[in-house]
C-alpha positions in Angstrom: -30.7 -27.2 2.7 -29.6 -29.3 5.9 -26.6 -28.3 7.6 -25.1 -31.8 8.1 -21.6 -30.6 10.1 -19.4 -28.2 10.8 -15.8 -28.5 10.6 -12.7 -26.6 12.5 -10.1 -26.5 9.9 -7.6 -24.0 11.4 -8.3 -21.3 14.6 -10.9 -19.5 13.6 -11.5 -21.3 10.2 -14.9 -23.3 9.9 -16.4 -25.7 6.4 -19.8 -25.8 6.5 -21.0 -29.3 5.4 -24.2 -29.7 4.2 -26.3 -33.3 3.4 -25.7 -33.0 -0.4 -22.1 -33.0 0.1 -22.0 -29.3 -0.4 -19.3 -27.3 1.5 -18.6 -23.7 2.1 -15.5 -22.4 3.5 -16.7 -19.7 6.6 -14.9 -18.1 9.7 -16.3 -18.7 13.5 -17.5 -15.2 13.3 -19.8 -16.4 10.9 -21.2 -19.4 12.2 -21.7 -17.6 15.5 -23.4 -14.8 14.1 -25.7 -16.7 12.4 -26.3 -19.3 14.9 -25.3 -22.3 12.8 -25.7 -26.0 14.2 -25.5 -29.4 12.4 -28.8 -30.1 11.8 -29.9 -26.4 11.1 -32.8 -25.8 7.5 -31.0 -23.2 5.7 -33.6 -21.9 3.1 -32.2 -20.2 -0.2 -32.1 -16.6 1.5 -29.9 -17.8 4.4 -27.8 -19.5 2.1 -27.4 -17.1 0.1 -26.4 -15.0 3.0 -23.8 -17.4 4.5 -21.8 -17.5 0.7 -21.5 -13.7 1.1 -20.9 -13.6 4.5 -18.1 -16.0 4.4 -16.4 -14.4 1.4 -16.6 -11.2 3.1 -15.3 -12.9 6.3 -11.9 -14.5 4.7 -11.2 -11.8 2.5 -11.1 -9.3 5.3 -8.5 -11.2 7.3 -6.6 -12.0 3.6 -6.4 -8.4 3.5 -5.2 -7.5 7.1 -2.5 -9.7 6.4 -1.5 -8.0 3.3 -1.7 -4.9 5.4 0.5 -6.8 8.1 3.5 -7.3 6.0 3.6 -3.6 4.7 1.5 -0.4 4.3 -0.9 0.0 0.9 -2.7 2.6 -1.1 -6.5 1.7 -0.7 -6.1 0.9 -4.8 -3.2 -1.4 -4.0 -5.0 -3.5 -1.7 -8.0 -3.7 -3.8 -5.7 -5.0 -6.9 -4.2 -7.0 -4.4 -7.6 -8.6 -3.5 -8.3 -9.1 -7.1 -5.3 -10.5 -7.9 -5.8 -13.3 -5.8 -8.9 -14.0 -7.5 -11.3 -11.9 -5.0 -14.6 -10.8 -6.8 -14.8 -6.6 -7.4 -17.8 -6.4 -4.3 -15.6 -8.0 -1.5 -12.8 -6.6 -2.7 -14.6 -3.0 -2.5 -16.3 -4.1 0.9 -12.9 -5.2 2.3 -11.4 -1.9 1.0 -14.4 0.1 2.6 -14.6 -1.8 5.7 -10.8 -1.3 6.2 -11.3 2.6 5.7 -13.8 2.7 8.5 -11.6 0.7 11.1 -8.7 3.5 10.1 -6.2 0.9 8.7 -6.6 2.1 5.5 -5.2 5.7 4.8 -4.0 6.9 1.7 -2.8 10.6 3.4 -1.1 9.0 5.9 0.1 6.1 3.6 1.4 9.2 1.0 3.4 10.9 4.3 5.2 7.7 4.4 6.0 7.1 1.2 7.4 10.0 0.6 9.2 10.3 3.9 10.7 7.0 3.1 11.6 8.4 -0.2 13.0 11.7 0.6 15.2 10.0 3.2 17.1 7.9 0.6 17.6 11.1 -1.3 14.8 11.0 -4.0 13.4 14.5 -5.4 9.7 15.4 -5.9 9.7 13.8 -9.2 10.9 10.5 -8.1 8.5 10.7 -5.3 5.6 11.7 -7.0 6.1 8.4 -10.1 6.1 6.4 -6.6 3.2 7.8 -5.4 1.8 6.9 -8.9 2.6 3.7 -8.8 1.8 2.8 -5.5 -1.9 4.3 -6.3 -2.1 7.4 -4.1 -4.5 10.1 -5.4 -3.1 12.9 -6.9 -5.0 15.5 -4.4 -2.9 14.2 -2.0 0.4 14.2 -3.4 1.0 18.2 -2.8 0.3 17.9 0.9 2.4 15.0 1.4 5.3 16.6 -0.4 4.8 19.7 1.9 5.7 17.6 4.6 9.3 16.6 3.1 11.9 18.1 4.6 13.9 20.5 2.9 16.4 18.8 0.3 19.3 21.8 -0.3 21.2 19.6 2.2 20.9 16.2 0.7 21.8 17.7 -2.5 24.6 19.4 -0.8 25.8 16.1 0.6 24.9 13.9 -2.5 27.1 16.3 -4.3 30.2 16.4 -2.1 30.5 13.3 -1.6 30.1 12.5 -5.6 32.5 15.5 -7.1 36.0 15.6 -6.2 36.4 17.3 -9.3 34.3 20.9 -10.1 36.1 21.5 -13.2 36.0 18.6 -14.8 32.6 18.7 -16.9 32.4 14.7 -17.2 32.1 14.4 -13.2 29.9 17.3 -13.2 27.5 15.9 -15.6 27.5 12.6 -14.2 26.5 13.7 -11.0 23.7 16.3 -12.7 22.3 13.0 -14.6 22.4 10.9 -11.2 20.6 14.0 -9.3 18.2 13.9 -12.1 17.5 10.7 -12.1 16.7 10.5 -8.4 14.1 13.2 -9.2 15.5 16.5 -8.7 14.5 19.5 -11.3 17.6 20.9 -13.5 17.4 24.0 -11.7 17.4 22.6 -8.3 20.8 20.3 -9.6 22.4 23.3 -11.1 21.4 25.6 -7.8 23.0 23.2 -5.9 26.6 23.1 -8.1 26.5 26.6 -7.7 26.3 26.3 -3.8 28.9 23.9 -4.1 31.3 25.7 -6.1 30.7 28.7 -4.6 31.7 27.3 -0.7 34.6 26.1 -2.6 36.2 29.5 -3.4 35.0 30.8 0.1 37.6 27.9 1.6 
């Protein structure tokens, strides 16, 4: 098929126009690296190889973008991909390709999450329905969580700063259902009203 023109449509954007009226949407990496010229024969094989090229091409910078406005789980991106109608192989190439250039990461990504998670207060089983969700494998969830920082304090602090009243049972199990809800095991919660109580009758 002749290659009729080629046409600039944004920095780094290229349409590839061909006599029939045909046009594929490519990236200036693409062209370059396969030498493409108005006037250029493409048989069936090379145009077969520019369609997959170029979808590779865009979707790759579609996903650094995605990866620009915040972190994601390698399964994240690649719903992400096919969400925005992306077909399953350059959605698993972009996902792949990503890995290899190290900005994809789903160890370091878990670290963060729960970081980001324990530093609002949250307790392994919040973190770990977040990790879930945001489509971290489960071998990794243990590691990650080893890396939290201790939480006796924040559930000191949550707890002060929630019960002005240790006998009153209502206030008490408010603050149990609240610390449960953030994801802290009943015995954690109640380990931590003892602490409480107990610095209490040492003042």
């Amino acid at each position: 098929m002749l290659l009729s023109a080629l046409k600039q449509t944004s920095p780094g954007r290229i349409t590839v126009v061909f006599e029939d009226g045909t046009e594929i949407r490519s990236s200036l990496a693409v062209v370059t690296d396969l030498r493409l010229f108005a006037g250029k024969d493409l048989d069936e094989e090379q145009l077969r190889e520019l369609r997959v090229l170029s979808r590779r091409s865009l979707a790759r910078d579609k996903a650094v973008e995605y990866l620009s406005h915040r972190p994601m789980s390698c399964r994240e991106l690649r719903d992400k991909l096919l969400e925005k109608g992306e077909e399953e192989a350059v959605a698993d190439y972009c996902v792949q390709w990503l890995l290899d250039q190290g900005f994809l990461n789903d160890a370091r990504y878990a670290s963060q999450v729960v970081r980001h998670y324990a530093g609002k207060n949250y307790g392994d089983g919040r973190i770990r329905q977040e990790l879930a969700r945001r489509g971290v494998p489960r071998e990794l969830w243990d590691e990650a969580l080893g890396e939290a920082p201790e939480t006796d304090d924040k559930l000191d602090r949550f707890i002060a700063s929630r019960l002005k009243d240790p006998t009153d049972r209502t206030q008490i199990q408010k603050v149990s259902n609240a610390l449960y809800r953030r994801g802290y095991g009943w015995d954690q919660i109640r380990d931590a009203l003892r602490r409480y109580t107990d610095t209490l009758y040492e003042e």
